[in-house]
N, C-alpha and C positions, 0 to 999 in steps of 0.2 A: 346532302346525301349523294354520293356517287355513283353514277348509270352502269349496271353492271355488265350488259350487254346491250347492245343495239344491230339490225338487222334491218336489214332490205324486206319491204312486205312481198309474200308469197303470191303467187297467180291464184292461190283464193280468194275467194270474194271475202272469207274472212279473216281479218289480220292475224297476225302473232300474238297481237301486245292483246286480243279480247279475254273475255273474262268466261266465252262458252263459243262454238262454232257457229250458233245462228247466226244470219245477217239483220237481223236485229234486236239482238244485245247491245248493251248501252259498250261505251269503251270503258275500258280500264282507266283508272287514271294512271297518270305517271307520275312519280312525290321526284324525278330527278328532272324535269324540264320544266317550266312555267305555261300557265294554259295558256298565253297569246301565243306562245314561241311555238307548241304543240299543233293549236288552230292553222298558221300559218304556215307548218309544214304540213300536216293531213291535208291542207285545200289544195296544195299544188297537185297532185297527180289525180290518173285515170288508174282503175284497176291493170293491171299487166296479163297480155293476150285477147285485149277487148271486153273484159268482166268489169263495169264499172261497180265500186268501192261507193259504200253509203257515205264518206267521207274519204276523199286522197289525203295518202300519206306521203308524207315529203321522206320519212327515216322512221325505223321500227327498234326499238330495245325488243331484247332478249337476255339470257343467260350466258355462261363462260366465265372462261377465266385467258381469252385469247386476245392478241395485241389487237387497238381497235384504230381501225384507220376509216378519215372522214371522205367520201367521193363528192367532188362538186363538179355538176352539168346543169347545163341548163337545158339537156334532152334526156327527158325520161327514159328512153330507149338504151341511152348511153348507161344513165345510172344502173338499172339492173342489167344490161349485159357485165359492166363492171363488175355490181353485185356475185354476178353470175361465178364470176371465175376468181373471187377473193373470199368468197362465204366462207369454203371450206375452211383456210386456214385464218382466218382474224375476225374480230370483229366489225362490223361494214357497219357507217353513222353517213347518210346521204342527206346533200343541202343540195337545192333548185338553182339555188344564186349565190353568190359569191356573199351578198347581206346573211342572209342564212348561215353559211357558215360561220362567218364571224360570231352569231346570235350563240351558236352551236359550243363554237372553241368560248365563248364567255363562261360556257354552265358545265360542259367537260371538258375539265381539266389534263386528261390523262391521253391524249388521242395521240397515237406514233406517228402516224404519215397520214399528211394530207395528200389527195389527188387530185388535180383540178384540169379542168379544159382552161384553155388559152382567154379564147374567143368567145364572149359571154356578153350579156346585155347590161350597159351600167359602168363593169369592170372588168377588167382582164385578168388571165389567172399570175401576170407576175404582178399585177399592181394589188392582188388579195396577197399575196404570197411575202407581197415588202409591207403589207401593215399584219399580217398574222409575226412575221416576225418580229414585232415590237412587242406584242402581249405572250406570244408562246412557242418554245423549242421545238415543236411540232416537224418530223422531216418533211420536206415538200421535194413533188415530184409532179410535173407536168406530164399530160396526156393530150398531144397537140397531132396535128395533119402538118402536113409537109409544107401547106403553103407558110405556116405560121413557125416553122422551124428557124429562120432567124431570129426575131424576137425572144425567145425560147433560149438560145445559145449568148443571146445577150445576157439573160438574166441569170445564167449558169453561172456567167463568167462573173457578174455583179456578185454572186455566191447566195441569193435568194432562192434555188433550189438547189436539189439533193441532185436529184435525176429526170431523165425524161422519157418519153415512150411514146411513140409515133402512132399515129391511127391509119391503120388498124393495126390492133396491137398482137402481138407472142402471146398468148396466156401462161407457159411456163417462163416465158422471160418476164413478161409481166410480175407473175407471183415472186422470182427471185430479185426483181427488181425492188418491189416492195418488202421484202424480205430484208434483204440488206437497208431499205430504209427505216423498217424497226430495230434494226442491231446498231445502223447508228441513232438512232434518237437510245436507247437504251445505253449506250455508249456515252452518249452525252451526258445523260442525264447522271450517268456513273462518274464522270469523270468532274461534272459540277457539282457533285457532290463532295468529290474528292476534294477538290479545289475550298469548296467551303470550307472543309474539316482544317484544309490545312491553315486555310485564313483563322478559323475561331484558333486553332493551335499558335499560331503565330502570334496573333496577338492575345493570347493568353498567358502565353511564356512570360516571367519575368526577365528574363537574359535578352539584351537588346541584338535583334539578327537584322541583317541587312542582305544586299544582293547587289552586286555593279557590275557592269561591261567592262571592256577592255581598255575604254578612258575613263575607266573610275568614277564613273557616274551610274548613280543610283538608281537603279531597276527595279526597288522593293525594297519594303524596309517594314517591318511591324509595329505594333505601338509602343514597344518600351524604347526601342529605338529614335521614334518619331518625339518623345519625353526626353530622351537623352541630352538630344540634340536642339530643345525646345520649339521642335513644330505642334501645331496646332492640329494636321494632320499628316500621316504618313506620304498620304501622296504625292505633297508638296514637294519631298525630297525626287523624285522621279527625276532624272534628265539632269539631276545638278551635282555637284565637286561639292566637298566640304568646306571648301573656301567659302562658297554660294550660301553657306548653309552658318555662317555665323562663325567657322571655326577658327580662331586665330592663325594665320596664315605659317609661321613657322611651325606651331601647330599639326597642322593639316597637311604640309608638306613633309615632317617626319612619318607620320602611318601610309601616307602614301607611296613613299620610298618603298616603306614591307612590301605592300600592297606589289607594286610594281615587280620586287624580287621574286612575287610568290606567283604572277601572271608570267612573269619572262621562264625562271628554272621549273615551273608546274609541282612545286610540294608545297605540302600544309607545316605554315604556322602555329602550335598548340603553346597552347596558354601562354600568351604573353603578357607579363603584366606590364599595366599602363597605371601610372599615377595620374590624377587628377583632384586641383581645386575645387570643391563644390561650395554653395552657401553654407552647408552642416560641418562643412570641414574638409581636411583631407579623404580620399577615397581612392581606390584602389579598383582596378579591372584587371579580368582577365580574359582575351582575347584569342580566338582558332579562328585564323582566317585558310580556306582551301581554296584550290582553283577549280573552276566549272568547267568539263568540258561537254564538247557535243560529241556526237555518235560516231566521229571517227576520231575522236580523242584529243582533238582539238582544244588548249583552253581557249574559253569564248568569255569569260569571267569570273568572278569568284562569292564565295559566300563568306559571309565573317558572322560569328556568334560574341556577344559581350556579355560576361555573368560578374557582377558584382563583388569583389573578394575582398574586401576590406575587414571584414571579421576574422577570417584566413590568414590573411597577410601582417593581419596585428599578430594574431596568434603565434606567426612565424617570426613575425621582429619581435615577442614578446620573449620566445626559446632562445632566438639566436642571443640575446642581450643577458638571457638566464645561462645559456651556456658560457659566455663569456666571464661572469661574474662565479660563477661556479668552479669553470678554469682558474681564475682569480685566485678564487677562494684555498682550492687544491693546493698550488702553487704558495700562496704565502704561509697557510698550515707546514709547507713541507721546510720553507726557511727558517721558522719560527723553530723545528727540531732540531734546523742544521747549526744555524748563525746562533754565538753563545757573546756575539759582541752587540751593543745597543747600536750607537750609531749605524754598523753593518746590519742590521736588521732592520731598521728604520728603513735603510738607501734603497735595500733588497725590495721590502713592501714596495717602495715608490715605484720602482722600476717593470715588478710585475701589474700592477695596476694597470701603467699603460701600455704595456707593451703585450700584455695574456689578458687583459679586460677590456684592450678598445677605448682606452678614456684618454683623453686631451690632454692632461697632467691631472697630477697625483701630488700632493704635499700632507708632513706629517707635523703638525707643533705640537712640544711638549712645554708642562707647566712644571714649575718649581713647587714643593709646598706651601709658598709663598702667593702663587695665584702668577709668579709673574714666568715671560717665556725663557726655557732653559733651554732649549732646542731646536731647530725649525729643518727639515730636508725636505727636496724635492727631485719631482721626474716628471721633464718635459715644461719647465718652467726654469726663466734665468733668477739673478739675484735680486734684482727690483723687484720682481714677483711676489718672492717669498719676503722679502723687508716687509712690503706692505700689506702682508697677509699676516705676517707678524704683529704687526701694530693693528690691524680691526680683531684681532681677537682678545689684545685685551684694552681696545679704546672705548671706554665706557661714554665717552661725549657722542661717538657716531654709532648708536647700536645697529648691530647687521644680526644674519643668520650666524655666523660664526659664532659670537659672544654669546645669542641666546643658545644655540647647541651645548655650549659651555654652562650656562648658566641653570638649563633645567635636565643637562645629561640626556636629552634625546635628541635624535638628528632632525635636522633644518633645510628643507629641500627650498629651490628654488626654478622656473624657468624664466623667468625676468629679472635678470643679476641687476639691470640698470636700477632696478627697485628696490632690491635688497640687499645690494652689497656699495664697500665704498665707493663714489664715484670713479677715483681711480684704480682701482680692483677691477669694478666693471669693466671700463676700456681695457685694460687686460686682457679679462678674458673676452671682449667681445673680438678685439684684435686676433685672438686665433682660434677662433669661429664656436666658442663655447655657449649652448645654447641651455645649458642647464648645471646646476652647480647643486650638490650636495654635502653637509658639514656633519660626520657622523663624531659624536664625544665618545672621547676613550675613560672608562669609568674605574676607577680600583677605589679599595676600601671606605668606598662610599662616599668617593667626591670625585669630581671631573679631573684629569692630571694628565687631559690632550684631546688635539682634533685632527680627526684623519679628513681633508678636504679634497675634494675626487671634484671634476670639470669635464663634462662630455658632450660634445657635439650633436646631439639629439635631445632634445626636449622631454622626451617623455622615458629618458632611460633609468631615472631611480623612481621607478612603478612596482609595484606590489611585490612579487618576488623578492628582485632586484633587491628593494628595499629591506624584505628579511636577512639577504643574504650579504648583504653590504653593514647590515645590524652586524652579525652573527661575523664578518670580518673584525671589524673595529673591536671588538670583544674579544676576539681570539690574540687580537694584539694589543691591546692593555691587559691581558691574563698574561701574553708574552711579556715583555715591561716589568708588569709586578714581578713574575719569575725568577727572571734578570737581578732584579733589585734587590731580591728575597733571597737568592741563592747562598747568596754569605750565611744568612738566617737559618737557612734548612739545615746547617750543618747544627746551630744551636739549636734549635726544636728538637732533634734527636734525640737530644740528651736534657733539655730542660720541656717544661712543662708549659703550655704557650697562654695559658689562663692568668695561672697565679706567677710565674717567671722562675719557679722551684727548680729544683733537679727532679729530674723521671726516676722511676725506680732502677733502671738499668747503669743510670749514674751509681746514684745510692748504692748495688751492690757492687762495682766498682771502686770506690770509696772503703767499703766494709771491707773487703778484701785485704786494702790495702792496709787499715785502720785494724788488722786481727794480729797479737803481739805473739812474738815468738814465743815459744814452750817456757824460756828460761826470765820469760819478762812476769814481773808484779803488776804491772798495771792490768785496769777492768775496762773494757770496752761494753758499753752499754745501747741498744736498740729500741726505741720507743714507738709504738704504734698509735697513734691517736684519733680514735675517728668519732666524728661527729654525731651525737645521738639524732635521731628522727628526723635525718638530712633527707632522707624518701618523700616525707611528711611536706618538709618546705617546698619542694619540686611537685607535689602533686596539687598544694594549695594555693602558693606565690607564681609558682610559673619556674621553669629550667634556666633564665636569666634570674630571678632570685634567687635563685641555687647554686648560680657562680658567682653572684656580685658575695654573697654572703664566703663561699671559699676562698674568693681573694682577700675579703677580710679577716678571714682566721691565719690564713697563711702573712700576714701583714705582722697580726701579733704575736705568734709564733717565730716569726725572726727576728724578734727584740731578745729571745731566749737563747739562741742560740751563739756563744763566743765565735773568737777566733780555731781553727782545727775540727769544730764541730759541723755537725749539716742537716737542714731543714731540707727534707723529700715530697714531693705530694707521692706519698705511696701508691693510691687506690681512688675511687671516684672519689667517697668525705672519709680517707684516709691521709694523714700525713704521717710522715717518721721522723724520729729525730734520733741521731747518730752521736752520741755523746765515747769521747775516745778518752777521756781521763774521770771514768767515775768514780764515784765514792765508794763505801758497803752500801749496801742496800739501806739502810737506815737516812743514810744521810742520800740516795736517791729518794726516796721516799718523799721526802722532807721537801726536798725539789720537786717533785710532780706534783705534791698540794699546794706549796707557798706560789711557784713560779706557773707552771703547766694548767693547773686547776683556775689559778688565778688571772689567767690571761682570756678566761670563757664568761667571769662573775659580770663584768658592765656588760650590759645588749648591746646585740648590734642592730644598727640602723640600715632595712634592707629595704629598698624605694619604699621610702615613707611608713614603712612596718617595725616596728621595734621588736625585737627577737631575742627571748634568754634564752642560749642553747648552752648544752651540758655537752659534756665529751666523757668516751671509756676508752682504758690504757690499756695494754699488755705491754708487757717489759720483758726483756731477755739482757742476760748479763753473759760477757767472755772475760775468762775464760771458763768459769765456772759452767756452761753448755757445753761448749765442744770450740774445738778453736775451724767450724766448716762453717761460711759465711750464709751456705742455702740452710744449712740446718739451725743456724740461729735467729732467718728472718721467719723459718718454719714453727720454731718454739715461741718468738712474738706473736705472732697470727696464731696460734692454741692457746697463748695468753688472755689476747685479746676476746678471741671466742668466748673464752671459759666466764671470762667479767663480763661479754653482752649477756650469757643464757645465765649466770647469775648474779644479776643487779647489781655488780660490783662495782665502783667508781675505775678499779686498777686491780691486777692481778698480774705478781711475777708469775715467771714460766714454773712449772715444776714437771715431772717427767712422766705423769699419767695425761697431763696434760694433750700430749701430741699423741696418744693412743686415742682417745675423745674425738680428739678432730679429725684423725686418719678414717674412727668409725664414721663419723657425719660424714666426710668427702664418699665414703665408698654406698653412706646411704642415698648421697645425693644423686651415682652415679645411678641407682640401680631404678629409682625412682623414674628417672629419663629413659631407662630403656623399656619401665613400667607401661608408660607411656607410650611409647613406640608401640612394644607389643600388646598393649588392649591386657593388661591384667586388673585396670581396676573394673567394678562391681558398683552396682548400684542394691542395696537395699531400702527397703521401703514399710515407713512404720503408718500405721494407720492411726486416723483422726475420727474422735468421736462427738456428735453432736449431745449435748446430753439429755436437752429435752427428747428427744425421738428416738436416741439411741442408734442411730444410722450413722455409718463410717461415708461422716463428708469430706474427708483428704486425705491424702496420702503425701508424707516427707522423705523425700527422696536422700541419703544416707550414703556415702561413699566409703567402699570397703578394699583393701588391694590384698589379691587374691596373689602371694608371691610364692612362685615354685618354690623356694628353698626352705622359708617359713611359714608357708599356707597363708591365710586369713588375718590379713593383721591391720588392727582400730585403727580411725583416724586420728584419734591422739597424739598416737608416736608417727605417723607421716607427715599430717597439715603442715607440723610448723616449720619442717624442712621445704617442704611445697611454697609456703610464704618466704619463709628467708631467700628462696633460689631466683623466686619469679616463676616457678612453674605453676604457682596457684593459678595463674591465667589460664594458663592451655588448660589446666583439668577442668576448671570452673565451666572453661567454653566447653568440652567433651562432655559437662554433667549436661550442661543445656540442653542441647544436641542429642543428647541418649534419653532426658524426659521426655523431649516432644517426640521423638522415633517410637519411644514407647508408650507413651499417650495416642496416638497413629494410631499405632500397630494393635492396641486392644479395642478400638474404636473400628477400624478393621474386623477386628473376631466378631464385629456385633454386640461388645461390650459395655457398659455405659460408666466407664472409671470415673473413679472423684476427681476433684482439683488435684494436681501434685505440685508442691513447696520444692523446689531447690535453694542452698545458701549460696550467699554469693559476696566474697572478699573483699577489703577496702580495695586491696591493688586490685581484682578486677572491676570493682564499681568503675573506679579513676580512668579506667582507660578510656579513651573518647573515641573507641569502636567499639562499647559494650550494648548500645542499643542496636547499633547494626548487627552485631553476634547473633541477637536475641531475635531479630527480624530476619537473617536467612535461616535460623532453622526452622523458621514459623514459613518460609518460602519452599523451605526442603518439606517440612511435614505439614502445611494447612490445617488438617483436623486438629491438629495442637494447639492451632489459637484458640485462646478464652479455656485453654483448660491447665496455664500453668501459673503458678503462684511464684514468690520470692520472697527470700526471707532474708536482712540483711542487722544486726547489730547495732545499735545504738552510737557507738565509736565510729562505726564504716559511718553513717551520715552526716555525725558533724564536723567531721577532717571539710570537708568541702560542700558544707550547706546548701549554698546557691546554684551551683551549679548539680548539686545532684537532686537537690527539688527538681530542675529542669529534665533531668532523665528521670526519673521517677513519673512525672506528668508523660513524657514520652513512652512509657513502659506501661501507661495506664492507658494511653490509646491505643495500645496493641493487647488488650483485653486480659494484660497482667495483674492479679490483687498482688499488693505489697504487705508485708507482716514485719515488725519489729520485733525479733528474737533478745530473747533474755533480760526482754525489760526489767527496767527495776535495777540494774547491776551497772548501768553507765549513768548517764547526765539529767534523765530523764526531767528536763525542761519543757514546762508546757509550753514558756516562749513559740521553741522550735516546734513541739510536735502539731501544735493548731496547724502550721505552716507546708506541715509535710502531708502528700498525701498519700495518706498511709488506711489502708484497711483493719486492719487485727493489728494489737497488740499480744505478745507471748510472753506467760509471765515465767522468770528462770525458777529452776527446778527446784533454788537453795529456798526458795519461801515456801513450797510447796512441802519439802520435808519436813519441817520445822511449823506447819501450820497450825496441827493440832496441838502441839505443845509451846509454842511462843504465842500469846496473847495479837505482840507486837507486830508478827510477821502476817497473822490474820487481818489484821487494823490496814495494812501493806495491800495485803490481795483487796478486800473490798475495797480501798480506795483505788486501788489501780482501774477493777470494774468498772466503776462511779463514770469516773476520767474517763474512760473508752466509751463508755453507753452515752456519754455525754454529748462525744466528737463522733457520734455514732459509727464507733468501734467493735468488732468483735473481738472478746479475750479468749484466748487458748491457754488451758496451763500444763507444761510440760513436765515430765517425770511423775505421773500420777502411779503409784504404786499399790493403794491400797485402797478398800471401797471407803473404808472412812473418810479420807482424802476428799476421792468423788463426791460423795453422800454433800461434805461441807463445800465444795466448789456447788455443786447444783442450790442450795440453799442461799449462796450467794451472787447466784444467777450469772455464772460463768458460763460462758457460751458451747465451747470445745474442751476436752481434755483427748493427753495424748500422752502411752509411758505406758511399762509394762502388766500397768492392770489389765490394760483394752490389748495391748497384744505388742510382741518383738518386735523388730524391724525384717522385714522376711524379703525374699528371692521374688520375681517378678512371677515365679513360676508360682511359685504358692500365693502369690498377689491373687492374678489370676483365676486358680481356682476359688478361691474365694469368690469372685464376679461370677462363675459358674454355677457356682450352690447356691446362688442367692442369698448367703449367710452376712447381709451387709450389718444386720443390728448386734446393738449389745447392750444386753438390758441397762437401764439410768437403774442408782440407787434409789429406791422409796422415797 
């Protein structure tokens, strides 16, 4: 504990430090002195003014908050006349003898100025004053007589006191004399403070700092510094050159040279990088060396800072190397549009590689489709070079980088060519200082057909970027190449068909054109359209490569049919035509599209390991009997063709209602897309009836399009234009999207709606984003999960069994029930249905009509029940009309019924109310 004041005793007989004024009262203790040290000072004095003290005190605490300075005499008299004239402004701590004070300065710590007499018994006051300065910064100041004034001046001069004061002394020179010897001990103590701070700074810094004279020897240095340069400690380096200090001397005589520029002209060096070897590797610094000067501007030395930049400096060789390859990059994209000759394109690449990318040379080999070399260019490489760059890429006895580049079509870097490349390769390139070598393959139509090989003087230049970007070159010039090579081709692909090798339709009506006979000619030019029946079918269950291995095989047998002056077309996606210029009548075409056309479909085809009997439907158009206009006769084939898909026809010539038919379909199909745009369809909603309880547990959501011109019109006459177009998709997704919004949205009103059923199309089952469809609208409206159902067809499931078991499992973890609509009317295989999981089956409406009066269609429904109660199924049966109906479903312990007995398919708005009135039941028949 620290003595808070201390004080000279009063000329009362009772001290300061007592604990009441009696003179006998015990003393106070003191918790900041030790009781010998206490004893020792109370026993040396007399009371002061002749009152002897029950105990002398040598020194007295008190209170304050004032600087405390120690007085030592070895004359009482002395002490408190000192007292006397210091009381007022400090605190006064007085020792007898020069032991004492020392005893004193042991246990206070904080005391500013010492004051001692010279001439003491024992010791003197500079020989207390040269051992207090080894234990405390204490200012000292002597209070000596004349006689002893040289001694005194000696130990001034040793720097062992502050100040001195002659006896008898000034009492206001005295007080400033002391004064200023507390502003310097306060001084001091401030500026060792300072000094610390900047030492812990110093050596806290990571960045190595230093400090040298004007012969470049070290005056300070901190501890990363001291690490740098491997000292043990900093101060080693004091007094020495960096030569002294281990530095390799060429070394040390480069920084020193800065060093010397930056003392002689007096500016600062900022960032300089320094490369250096380390154990971990290469390293990088960055260096601000200044010059120091003194108070008249003098430089007297310098300070240098070193911050480590090798993360920095990577980062910057890693941009400059990305720039360069980037430039690269730019540069041969722009030849690749200019240069329409190989060779010259080839040369072009080489030359900007090293000259816009910094690389040591650049060489390009091409391959033959034989595997062997058809070409080889280079830039910044002579002709031995490239021979024998030639020969390791394709000498299979010496495998290098190059031939595996080739071999697995991805690039083969190296920074040790002597290891992986041919020995003479290597000398090569080690002869013109290449320190890393890279072999990127040029790739077309799925084999290797060259190597772009790049050689650059840096070791670490095909690094990360680099290497996307040098990918992403070698690729833009094998797509260059192919181009080149393809160009003759592009002019064929125009006009033929690049699958099956046919002519395009733009051929074909070129052709017909010319093939349309003047007004005054006999002859019949004839037009065949043929396409392949449930060609949708094999692409959504084989895959879109069985979809065209199988078109190359019909267009195969199809051109055995076709003579000389005739012509096979791929019309359309699984459309072909066939162009016949000398036909028969009709009778004897006829005759021809079943013996030859029909008959080129009867043996299967084999489509990766699938045996396939497909069918085909015709339309025919005949000239001149249409019209002698070649758009309007491929227009009366395509209303042919129409008229034989929508009815079941094998072949159907043109006839002239024909193209009225198709004009209405094209203008329905139009109106339908704009349907859709503007939001005109409708959802109605038919309600499900439980029949034990009579409680409407679902609602089937029913699409109606509300069209301005015709109002209100069935899904009947839209769906199937919807299915043939491919818009079934979009609306299917729109129905989703508009259940669960409206599932929300009454859930919302405080509602509690039933499950709601929507249907849902092969073609939208098939798409392979129909679970994700079904999962953002469950994202867009949350409360809709677990309250929508699906209802999909019998047919929609088994086009693609296995895979749509798999969504259907996925559709069941998003708290979907699935129902089989119109059971009973497709395949209905328990094989499959164990396997599906499926919730309800729905029985179709045709056995429901017919229940009471066909025996057989009864025998039908209970078994279907059976089946479902089995696979614990619920059954619904649809189109229930009448209560008899009812009455026999509930006795046969059918679960749901749904159909105009229970009620319409109504507006969401009359949904609704319904939820409001609480009118959910509907009586079950008795």
């Amino acid at each position: 504990m620290a003595i808070s004041q201390v004080t000279l005793t009063s000329s009362l007989t009772v001290p300061a430090w007592r604990s009441d004024t009696s003179t006998s009262g015990a003393f106070r203790e003191t918790p900041q002195m030790s009781p010998a040290l206490q004893n020792s000072v109370y026993a040396a004095y007399a009371n002061r003014k002749g009152h002897r003290m029950q105990a002398a005190e040598e020194w007295a605490p008190a209170t304050g908050r004032r600087s405390r300075v120690l007085v030592v005499d070895d004359e009482p008299q002395v002490l408190v006349a000192l007292e006397d004239v210091l009381m007022r402004d400090f605190e006064v701590l007085k020792a007898a003898s020069p032991e004492t004070a020392l005893r004193v300065l042991e246990e206070v710590r904080d005391v500013a100025v010492v004051i001692s007499d010279q001439r003491m018994p024992g010791m003197t006051g500079d020989e207390l004053f040269s051992k207090i300065s080894a234990s405390s910064d204490a200012t000292r100041v002597m209070v000596t007589g004349y006689a002893e004034l040289p001694a005194v001046i000696r130990a001034v001069n040793r720097g062992r006191i502050f100040a001195y004061v002659t006896k008898p002394w000034d009492s206001s020179e005295l007080r400033m004399t002391i004064q200023k010897g507390v502003e310097h001990f306060e001084l001091s103590r401030e500026l060792a403070h300072e000094r610390q701070l900047l030492d812990d700074l110093m050596d806290n810094i990571p960045d190595a700092i230093y400090f040298k004279d004007r012969e470049l020897r070290f005056t300070r240095m901190n501890r990363a510094c001291a690490d740098r340069v491997a000292l043990r400690d900093s101060s080693d380096a004091v007094g020495k050159r960096l030569v002294e200090l281990g530095i390799p001397p060429d070394l040390a005589s480069a920084f020193e040279q800065e060093e010397t520029q930056i003392l002689t002209r007096g500016h600062a060096r900022i960032d300089l990088i320094r490369e250096h070897e380390a154990r971990e590797g290469r390293r990088f610094y960055s260096t601000t060396i200044a010059p120091v000067r003194a108070r008249g501007g003098a430089v007297q030395g310098l300070v240098g800072i070193s911050r480590d930049v090798t993360a920095r400096v990577e980062v910057e060789l890693a941009l400059q190397r990305s720039n360069h390859v980037r430039t690269m990059l730019g540069a041969v994209n722009g030849a690749i549009l200019r240069v329409k000759e190989r060779d010259l394109l080839l040369q072009e690449c080489c030359r900007i590689a090293v000259e816009d990318g910094g690389l040591l040379l650049a060489a390009l080999v091409l391959l033959d489709h034989d595997g062997a070399v058809e070409t080889a260019v280079s830039h910044g490489a002579d002709d031995r070079f490239v021979e024998r760059l030639t020969h390791a890429v394709v000498d299979e006895a010496t495998p290098s980088l190059l031939a595996a580049a080739l071999a697995d079509r991805q690039p083969h870097l190296t920074s040790d060519p002597k290891a992986d490349l041919d020995p003479r390769l290597a000398r090569d390139v080690a002869r013109r200082g290449g320190q890393a070598v890279g072999a990127f393959p040029l790739s077309a139509d799925g084999r290797a057909v060259g190597v772009l090989v790049l050689v650059s003087d840096q070791s670490d230049f095909f690094d990360g970027e680099e290497m996307r970007l040098l990918s992403e070159l070698a690729d833009n010039v094998a797509f260059a190449l192919d181009h080149l090579e393809k160009s003759a081709r592009l002019d064929f692909l125009a006009y033929y068909d690049e699958l099956t090798g046919l002519p395009k339709r733009n051929l074909l009506m070129n052709r017909l054109l010319e093939a349309v006979p003047p007004p005054e000619a006999s002859g019949r030019v004839a037009l065949l359209l043929v396409e392949i029946s449930r060609f949708r079918q094999v692409n959504a269950t084989l895959g879109r490569g069985a979809g065209d291995d199988l078109l190359v095989q019909v267009g195969r047998r199809l051109t055995k049919l076709v003579g000389e002056g005739e012509l096979l077309a791929r019309f359309e996606s699984s459309t072909f035509a066939i162009l016949l210029t000398d036909a028969g009548d009709d009778a004897e075409l006829a005759a021809w599209v079943e013996q030859s056309v029909f008959a080129a479909f009867e043996a299967p085809f084999n489509v990766r390991s699938t045996e396939l009997r497909i069918s085909a439907c015709i339309g025919l158009a005949v000239l001149p009997a249409e019209s002698r206009d070649a758009d309007r006769m491929i227009q009366s084939a395509e209303a042919a063709l129409a008229n034989a898909r929508a009815s079941g026809q094998r072949y159907l010539f043109h006839a002239p209602h024909m193209n009225e038919r198709v004009s209405d379909k094209l203008t329905l199909e139009t109106r339908l897309r704009r349907a859709l745009e503007q939001e005109q369809f409708l959802l109605y909603y038919q309600p499900k009836i439980d029949l034990k309880s009579g409680m409407v547990v679902g609602l089937e959501a029913l699409i109606r399009w509300d069209d301005p011109e015709r109002g209100l019109i069935a899904p009947a006459e839209f769906i199937p234009i919807l299915e043939e177009t491919g818009l079934i998709v979009e609306v299917g997704e729109w129905v989703l999207r508009t259940v669960a919004a409206q599932c929300a949205a009454w859930l919302d009103e405080g509602l509690l709606p039933p499950r709601i059923a929507a249907n849902v199309s092969a073609m939208q089952l098939s798409q392979r984003s129909f679970v994700r469809s079904l999962e953002r609208a469950f994202e867009l409206w949350p409360a809709a999960r677990g309250g929508l159902d699906l209802e999909l067809t019998e047919s929609v499931l088994i086009e693609d069994l296995v895979g749509n078991i798999e969504k259907l499992r996925q559709l069941k973890e998003q708290g979907v029930c699935i129902a089989i609509d119109d059971f009973g009317t497709g395949y209905s295989s328990l094989g499959y249905l164990s396997r599906l999981p499926i919730d309800a089956l729905k029985i179709d409406q045709s056995f429901i009509l017919r229940m009471s009066d066909d025996p057989q269609n009864m025998t039908i429904i209970t078994t279907i029940i059976s089946l479902a109660h089995s696979l614990d199924m619920k059954v619904i049966a649809e189109g229930v009309e009448s209560s008899e109906q009812a009455r026999l479903l509930k006795l046969v312990k059918c679960d749901q019924i749904q159909g105009f007995l229970v009620g319409r398919p109504q507006g969401a708005h009359e949904v609704r109310t319904l939820f409001r009135s609480n009118t959910r039941t509907w009586p079950p028949p008795a």
